[in-house]
N, C-alpha and C positions, 0 to 999 in steps of 0.2 A: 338386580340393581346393585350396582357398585358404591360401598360405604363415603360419605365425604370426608376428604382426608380435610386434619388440622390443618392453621397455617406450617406448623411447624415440621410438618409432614412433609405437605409440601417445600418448604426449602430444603430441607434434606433430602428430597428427590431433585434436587435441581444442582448438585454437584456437576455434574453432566453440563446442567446450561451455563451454571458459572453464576447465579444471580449472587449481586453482592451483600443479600444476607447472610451469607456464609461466613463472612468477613465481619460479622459486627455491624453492616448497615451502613458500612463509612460511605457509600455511594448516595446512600439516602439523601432525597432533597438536591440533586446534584443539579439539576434543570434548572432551580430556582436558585442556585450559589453561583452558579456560570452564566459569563455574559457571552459565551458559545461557546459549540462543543469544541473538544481536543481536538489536537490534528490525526485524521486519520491515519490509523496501524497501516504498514507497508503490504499490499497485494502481490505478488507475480506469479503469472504463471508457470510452472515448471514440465518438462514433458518425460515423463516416468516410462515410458518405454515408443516406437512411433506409434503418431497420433493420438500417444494417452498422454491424457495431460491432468492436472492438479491443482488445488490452490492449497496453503500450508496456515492453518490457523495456528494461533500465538498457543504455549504451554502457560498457559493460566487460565481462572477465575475469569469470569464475563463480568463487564463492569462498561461505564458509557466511555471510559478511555480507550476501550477494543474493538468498541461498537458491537458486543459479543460475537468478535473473532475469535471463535476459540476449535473452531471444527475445522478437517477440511472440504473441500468441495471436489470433484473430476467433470471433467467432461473431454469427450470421446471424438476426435473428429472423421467422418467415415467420409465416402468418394461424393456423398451429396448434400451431408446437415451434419449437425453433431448432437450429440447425446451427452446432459450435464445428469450429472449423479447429482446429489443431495445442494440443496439452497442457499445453505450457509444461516446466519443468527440472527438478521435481521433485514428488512426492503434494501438497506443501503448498500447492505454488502454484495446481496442480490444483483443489485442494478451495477458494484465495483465489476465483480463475478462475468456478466455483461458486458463488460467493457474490456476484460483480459483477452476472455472468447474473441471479441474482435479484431484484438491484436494480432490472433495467432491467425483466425482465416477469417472471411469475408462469409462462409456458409452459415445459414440459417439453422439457430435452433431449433428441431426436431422433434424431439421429447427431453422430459426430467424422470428419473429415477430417485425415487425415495427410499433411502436405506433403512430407515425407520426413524417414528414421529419423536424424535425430541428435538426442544425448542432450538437448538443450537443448531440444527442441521435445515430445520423446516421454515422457520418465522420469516425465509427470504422467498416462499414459494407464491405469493400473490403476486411478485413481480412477473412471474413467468406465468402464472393464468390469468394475469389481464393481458398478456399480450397474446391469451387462447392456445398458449402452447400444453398439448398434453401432456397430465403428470400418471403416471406407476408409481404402486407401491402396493407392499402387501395388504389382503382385504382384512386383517387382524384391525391393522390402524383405525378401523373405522370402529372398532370399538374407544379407541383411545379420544378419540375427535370427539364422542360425545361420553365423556366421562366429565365428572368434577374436577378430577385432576387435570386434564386440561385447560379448564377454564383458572382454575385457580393461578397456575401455572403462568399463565398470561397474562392474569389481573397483574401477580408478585411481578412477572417481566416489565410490565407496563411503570410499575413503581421503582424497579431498580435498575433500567435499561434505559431510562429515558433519556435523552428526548428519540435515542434509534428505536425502540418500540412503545409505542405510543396507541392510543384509543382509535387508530387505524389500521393499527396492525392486526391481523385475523389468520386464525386457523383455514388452513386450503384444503378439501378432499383433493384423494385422485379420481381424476376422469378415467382413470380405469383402473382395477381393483386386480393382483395377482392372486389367482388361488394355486400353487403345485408350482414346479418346475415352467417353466418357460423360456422359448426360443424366439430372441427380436432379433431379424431380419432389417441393417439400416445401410442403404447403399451397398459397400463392398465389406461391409462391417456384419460377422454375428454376434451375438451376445444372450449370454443364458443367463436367466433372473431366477437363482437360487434361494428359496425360503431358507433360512436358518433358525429359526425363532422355533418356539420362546428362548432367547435365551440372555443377550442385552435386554430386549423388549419382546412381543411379543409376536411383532410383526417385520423382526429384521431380513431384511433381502440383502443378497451378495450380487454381485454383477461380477458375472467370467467372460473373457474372448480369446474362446480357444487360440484361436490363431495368433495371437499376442501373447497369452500365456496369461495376462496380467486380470489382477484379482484387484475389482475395487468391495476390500469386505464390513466397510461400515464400522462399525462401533465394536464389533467382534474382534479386533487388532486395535490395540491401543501401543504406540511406541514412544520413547522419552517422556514419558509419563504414568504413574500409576493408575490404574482402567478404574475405571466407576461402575462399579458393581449398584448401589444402590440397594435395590428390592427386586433385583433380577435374579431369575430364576439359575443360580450358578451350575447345577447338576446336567442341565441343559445345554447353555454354553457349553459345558467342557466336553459334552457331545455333538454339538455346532461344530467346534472348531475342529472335530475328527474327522468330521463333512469335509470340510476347508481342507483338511493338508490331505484329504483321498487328491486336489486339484494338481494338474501338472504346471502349476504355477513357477513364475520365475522372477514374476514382479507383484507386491501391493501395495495399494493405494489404502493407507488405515485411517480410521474414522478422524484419529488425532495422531500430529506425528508427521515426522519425514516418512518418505517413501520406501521402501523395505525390497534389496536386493536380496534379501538372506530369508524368502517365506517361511520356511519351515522353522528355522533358528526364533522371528519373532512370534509367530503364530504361538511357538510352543511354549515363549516367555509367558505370553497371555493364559495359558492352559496352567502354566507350573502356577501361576499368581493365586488362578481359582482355586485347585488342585490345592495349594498352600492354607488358603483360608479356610476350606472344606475343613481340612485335616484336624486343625487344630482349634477352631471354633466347635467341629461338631465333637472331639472328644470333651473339649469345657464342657458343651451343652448336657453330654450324656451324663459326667461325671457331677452336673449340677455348680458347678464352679461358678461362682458370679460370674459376672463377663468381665469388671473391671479388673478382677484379681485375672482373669484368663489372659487378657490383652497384653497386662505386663510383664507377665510371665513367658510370652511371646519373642523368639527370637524373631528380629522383623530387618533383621541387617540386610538381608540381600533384597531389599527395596526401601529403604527409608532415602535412597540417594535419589530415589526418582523425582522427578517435577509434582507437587502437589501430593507428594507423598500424606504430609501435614495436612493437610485441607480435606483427604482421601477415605484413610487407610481406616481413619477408627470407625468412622461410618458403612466402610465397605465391612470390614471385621462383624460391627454390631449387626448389622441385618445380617452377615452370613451365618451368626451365631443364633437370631430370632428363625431365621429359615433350617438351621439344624433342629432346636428344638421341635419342630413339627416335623422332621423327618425322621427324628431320632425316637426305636421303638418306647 
């Protein structure tokens, strides 16, 4: 049985989702201060190589002005349905998501693909299993589904996402569970469902198509933005992503971020970032350094310019220094 994390635990795993306790809470009570919501964040769909296509969440903090757009979405159109990667942050966005798809073809959605269970990417998947459409994702998730932390998670969403995630909003399993490597077969479309995990989470899947070349790789590719490390297992990751560039990739689709013609170039930003924090967090640790005295001491130039670098960087730093000192003999 998994420990209950604090509150305060939990908002610092929710970097990721964006909740606006991060911020001081200025979100707080937002439902109750507004005589309705802001005007919804701009959608479009963009198409990252043929019939891959994408949605591009905003570079910030989830907050009820984004409707927690802050992920992106894909979906894959093949000779008979199409295939949507990840949900997006909330029913609403789900059902915008829904309405892009539309625009581009008239085929029916198929399946969803879960790249892995955080709120930003999942909280829109009830739209798509009330309409009985089957979800994938790796069988890891289903520990996370019934953890504290996810409940928690949801409670904090419900209170700083409101009125877009509300006491109707719920956790979705998949209707079918990935264990290994796997091969989907969708019209004239293949697609292989690569475990990558632990290494974001613990349950990340990548989706490849050969024949496209293009890599939709989830949370593992963070681009115009500093990546959320969190309490993710970094030593892992940075052997995840050695998975990834074995691909003959020539397009991805990253969790957060425009669309990436240059795989290898951004892949490797994401590696050098972990590679970065390893380095010098685990020598603090060894060397017993405070962390705060380590942090400053820290040349951080060649990413303080990124998006939410501030919002980011000291948190990803601190756990990677808490995750050194257990590695460290």
């Amino acid at each position: 049985m998994q420990p209950t994390p604090s509150r305060r635990q939990v908002l610092q795993g929710c970097a990721c989702l964006g909740l606006g306790g991060l911020l001081g809470g200025r979100w707080a009570g937002y439902a109750q201060a507004a005589d309705k919501p802001p005007a919804a964040p701009a959608m479009q769909a963009h198409e990252a190589a043929p019939g891959c296509w994408y949605v591009e969440g905003m570079s910030a903090l989830g907050s009820p002005a984004n409707q927690n757009f802050i992920s992106n979405a894909g979906f894959i159109v093949t000779s008979t349905s199409v295939v949507v990667v990840d949900a997006l942050g909330s029913p609403a966005l789900a059902e915008r998501l829904l309405a892009e798809i539309a625009r581009v073809t008239d085929k029916p959605v198929s399946h969803v693909i879960v790249t892995h269970y955080h709120a930003d990417h999942v909280y829109g998947l009830q739209v798509f299993a009330d309409r009985g459409i089957p979800i994938l994702a790796h069988q890891a998730g289903r520990e996370y589904l019934h953890a504290d932390t996810a409940r928690l998670r949801l409670q904090a969403s419900r209170e700083e996402l409101a009125p877009w995630i509300n006491d109707k909003t719920r956790l979705v399993p998949a209707t079918q569970w990935v264990d290994g490597r796997q091969e989907l077969t969708v019209g004239d479309t293949q697609l292989v469902l690569q475990p990558v995990g632990p290494a974001h989470t613990p349950e990340d899947l990548a989706v490849y198509l050969p024949q496209r070349k293009v890599l939709y790789a989830g949370d593992l590719v963070f681009r115009s933005r500093i990546p959320f490390v969190g309490q993710a297992d970094s030593r892992s990751w940075i052997l995840s992503l050695d998975k990834l560039l074995a691909f003959d990739t020539r397009v991805i689709v990253p969790g957060h971020g425009p669309v990436s013609t240059q795989a290898r170039q951004d892949m490797q930003l994401t590696r050098d970032y972990l590679v970065y924090l390893r380095k010098n967090m685990g020598a603090a640790a060894q060397e017993m350094t405070p962390f705060e005295e380590a942090y400053k001491a820290t040349d951080w130039s060649a990413y303080e310019h990124l998006p939410l670098f501030g919002a980011a960087n000291r948190m990803n730093a601190y756990n990677t220094y808490l995750l050194m000192e257990h590695e460290t003999p």
